[in-house]
N, C-alpha and C positions, 0 to 999 in steps of 0.2 A: 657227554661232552666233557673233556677234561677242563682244567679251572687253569689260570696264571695271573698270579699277582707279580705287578711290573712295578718293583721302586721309583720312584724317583721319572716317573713314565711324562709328567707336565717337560721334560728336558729333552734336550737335542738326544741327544742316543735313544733314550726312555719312548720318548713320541714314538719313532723308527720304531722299536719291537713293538710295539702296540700296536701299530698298522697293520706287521707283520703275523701279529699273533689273532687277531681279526681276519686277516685275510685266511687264514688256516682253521679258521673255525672253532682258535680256543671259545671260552669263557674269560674274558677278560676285566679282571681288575688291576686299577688306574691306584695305585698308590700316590698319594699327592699330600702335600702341606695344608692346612686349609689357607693358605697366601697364595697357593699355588695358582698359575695361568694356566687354562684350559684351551688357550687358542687351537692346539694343537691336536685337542682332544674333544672332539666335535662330534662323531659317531656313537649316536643313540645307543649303541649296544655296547657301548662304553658301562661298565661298572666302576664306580668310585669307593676308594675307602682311605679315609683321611686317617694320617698316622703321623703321631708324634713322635719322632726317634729319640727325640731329646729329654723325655721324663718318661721312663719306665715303664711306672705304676699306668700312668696313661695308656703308652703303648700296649702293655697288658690287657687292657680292659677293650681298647680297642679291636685284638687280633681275638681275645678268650669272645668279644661279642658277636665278631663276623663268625666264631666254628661254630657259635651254638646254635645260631641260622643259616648256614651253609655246608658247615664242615671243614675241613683244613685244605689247600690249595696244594693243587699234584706237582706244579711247579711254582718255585719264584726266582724271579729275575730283579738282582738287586741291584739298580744304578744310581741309586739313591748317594750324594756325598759335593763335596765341594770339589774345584780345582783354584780359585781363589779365595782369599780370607787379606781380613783386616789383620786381625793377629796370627800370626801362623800355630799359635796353639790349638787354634780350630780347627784344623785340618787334623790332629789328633783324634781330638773331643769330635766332630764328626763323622770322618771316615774310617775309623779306628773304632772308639768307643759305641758309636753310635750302629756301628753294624755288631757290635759285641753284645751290645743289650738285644738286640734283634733278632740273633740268631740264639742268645741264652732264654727268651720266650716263649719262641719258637718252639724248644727242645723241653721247658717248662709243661707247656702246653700241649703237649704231644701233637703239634701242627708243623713238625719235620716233611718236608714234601719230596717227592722222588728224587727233584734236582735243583739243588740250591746253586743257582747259577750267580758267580761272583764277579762285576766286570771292574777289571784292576787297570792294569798300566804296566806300558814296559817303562814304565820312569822310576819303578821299584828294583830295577839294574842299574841303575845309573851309569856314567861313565868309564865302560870297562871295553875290553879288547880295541881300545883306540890307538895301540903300537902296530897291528897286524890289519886291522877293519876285519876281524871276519863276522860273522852271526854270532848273536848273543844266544847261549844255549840254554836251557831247562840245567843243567848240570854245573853252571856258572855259578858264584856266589853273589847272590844280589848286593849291591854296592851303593845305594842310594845316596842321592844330595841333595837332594831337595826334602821340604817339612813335606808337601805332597806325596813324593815318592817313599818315606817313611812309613806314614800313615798308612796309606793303601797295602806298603811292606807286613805292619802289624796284623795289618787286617785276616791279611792270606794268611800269617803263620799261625795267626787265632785258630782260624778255620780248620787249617788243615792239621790242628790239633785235637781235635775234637776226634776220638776211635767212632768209625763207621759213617760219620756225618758226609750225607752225597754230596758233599760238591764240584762243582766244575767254574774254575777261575779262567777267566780270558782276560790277558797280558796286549793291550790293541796299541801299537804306534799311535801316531798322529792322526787323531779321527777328522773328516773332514765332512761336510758335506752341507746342502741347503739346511738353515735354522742355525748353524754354527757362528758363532761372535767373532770369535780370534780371527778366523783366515779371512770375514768378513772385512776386518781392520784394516788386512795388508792388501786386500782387493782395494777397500776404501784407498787408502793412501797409494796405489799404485794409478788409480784414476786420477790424482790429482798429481800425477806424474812425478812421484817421489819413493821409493823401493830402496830397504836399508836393511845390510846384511850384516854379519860380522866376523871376525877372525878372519887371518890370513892363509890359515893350517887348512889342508883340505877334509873336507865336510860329506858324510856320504849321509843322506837321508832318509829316511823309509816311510811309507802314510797310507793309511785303508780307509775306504769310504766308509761311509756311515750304513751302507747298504750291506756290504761283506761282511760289517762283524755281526749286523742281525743273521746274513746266512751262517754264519760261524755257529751264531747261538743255535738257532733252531734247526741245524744240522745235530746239535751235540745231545739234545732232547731228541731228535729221534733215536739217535746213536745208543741213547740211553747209558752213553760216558759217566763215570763217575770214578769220583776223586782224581779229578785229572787238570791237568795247567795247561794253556795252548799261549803263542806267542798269534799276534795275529796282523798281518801288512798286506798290501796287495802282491807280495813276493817279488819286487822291483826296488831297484838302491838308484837314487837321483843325488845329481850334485847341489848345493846348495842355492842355485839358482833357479834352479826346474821349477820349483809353483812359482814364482813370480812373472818367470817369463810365458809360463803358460796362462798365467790372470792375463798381465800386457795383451799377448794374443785373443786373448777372447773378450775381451772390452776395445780389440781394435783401437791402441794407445800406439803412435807411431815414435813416439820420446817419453822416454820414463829415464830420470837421475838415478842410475844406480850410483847408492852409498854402500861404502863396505869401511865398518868403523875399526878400530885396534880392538881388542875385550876390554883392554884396561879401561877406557873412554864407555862403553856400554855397561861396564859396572858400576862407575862413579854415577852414570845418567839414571841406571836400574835401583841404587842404593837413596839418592835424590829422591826420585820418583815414590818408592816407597816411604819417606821417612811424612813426604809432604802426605801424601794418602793418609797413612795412621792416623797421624794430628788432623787430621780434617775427619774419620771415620768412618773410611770409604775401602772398598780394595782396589787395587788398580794391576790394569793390563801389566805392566811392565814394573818387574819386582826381583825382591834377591833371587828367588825362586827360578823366577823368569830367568833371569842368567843365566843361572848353573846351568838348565835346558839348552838357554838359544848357543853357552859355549859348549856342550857335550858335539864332541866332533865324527861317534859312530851309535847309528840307529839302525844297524844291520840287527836283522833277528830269524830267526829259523823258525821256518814254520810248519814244516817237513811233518812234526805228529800230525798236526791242524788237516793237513793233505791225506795224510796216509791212513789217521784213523774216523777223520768227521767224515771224508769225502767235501772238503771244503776246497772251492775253487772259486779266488776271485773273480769277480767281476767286472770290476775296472779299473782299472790304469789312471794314472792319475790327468793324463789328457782326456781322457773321458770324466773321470771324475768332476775338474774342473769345469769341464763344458757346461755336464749340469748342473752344477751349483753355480755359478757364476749366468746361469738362464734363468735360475730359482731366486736369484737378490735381483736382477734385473726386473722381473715379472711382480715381486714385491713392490719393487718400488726402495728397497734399499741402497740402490747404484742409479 
């Protein structure tokens, strides 16, 4: 039985491959915090191994103690990282540095696995081909604006600095799916019959389930890919109203206020919003960060390798997608 340690596996993405890597009969190890919530991770054949990214020496001792009674893991799948912070220097210090020290003990320790699977962000393009809309390409020069999209930025060119180190980076739009916070928000608030967009410039969108970037992943371990970067969407471009009007619809909301604000007015409310969070020591939903994202006006991306070399084929659309997730906050009890 092959082994896989899942970063960051207690999280919306992380949980997903762990089901999936179960259902496929790895050996699964649950990389978790020891703060970490197990809600999600509930299945007895569940392996845990608590790992500290943040001090080293720790982590060393940690990963050199699981080889000397197991041996080193054939795959890892890292999703280990933030997407908000109080300071945004943390988004460095952990999605940067923190996958630094990881994969420099990794390589310390001769515990290099066949495929160090990296899951990144296409928010490490930032705001580019927004004169033409076409697909953001592998061949583009990443153009970040966000502390996020940096971060994650460093992270990849660490990596794919390293001579012969396997890994396989996935680049995933707008992840979506049941267990997700953010879309949960704008379900929330679209139930209370309130839906707020922004910019008057037109907007083209891209977003993949939480389902398709696991078939991504565990397409690209069979594929046994290496050194390779995929872009990854459900290969469909939505206007900027498409997930709200599809929430509306599936909560059966027959009046919802769409607001559609100026940017300049979503900056002044995003810069607000952030300054009150810090001083109070919290992070919050809507931030400079947040900006730069909700003004980027093209999220077209190519995913044509994804297709031609995973054998990766969506699976849902984002009306379906929606469906279910918006069945999945209902059935919780979150809606």
């Amino acid at each position: 039985m092959e082994s896989v340690l899942i970063t960051g596996a207690s999280g919306f993405i992380g949980s997903f491959i762990v089901e999936e890597a179960l259902r496929r009969k790895f050996g699964v190890w649950a990389g978790i915090r020891s703060s970490s919530s197990k809600r999600y991770l509930t299945d007895k054949k569940i392996h845990f191994l608590t790992l500290d990214f943040a001090h080293p020496n720790e982590l060393r001792a940690q990963l050199s103690g699981h080889k000397g009674t197991y041996n080193k893991f054939d795959y890892i799948i890292h999703c280990a990282g933030v997407t908000k912070c109080v300071d945004k220097g943390e988004f460095e210090y952990v999605n940067y540095l923190q996958t630094k020290y990881f994969v420099d003990i990794l390589r310390e320790l001769n515990m290099v696995p066949k495929q160090f699977v990296y899951i990144s962000s296409l928010s490490v393009y930032g705001p580019i081909r927004e004169e033409d809309y076409t697909p953001i390409g592998a061949d583009d020069a990443p153009a970040p604006n966000t502390a996020y999209g940096f971060s994650k930025l460093k992270a990849e060119l660490y990596i794919q600095s390293l001579p012969g180190f396997p890994y396989v980076i996935y680049r995933p739009t707008g992840v979506y799916g049941p267990r997700e916070m953010d879309y949960f928000l704008m379900a929330k608030s679209i139930k209370q019959h309130l839906d707020f967009s922004v910019g008057y410039r037109r907007q083209d969108l891209t977003f993949v389930y939480v389902k398709d970037v696991v078939q991504a992943i565990f397409r690209g371990i069979e594929k046994q890919v290496n050194r390779k970067a995929y872009f990854l969407s459900d290969g469909q471009v939505y206007r900027s109203r498409a997930f709200s009007d599809l929430i509306q619809k599936e909560l059966g909301q027959p009046a919802v206020l769409h607001i559609k604000s100026p940017l300049f007015v979503l900056k002044i409310v995003s810069l607000l919003a952030e300054f009150i969070a810090t001083r109070a020591g919290r992070s919050c939903t809507l931030n400079s960060d947040k900006y730069q994202i909700m003004k980027q006006r093209n999220w077209r991306c190519d995913i044509t390798p994804a297709v031609e070399e995973l054998g990766y084929t969506p699976e849902y659309n984002l009306e379906r997608g929606v469906h279910e997730t918006i069945a999945w906050y209902k059935n919780e009890g979150w809606l």
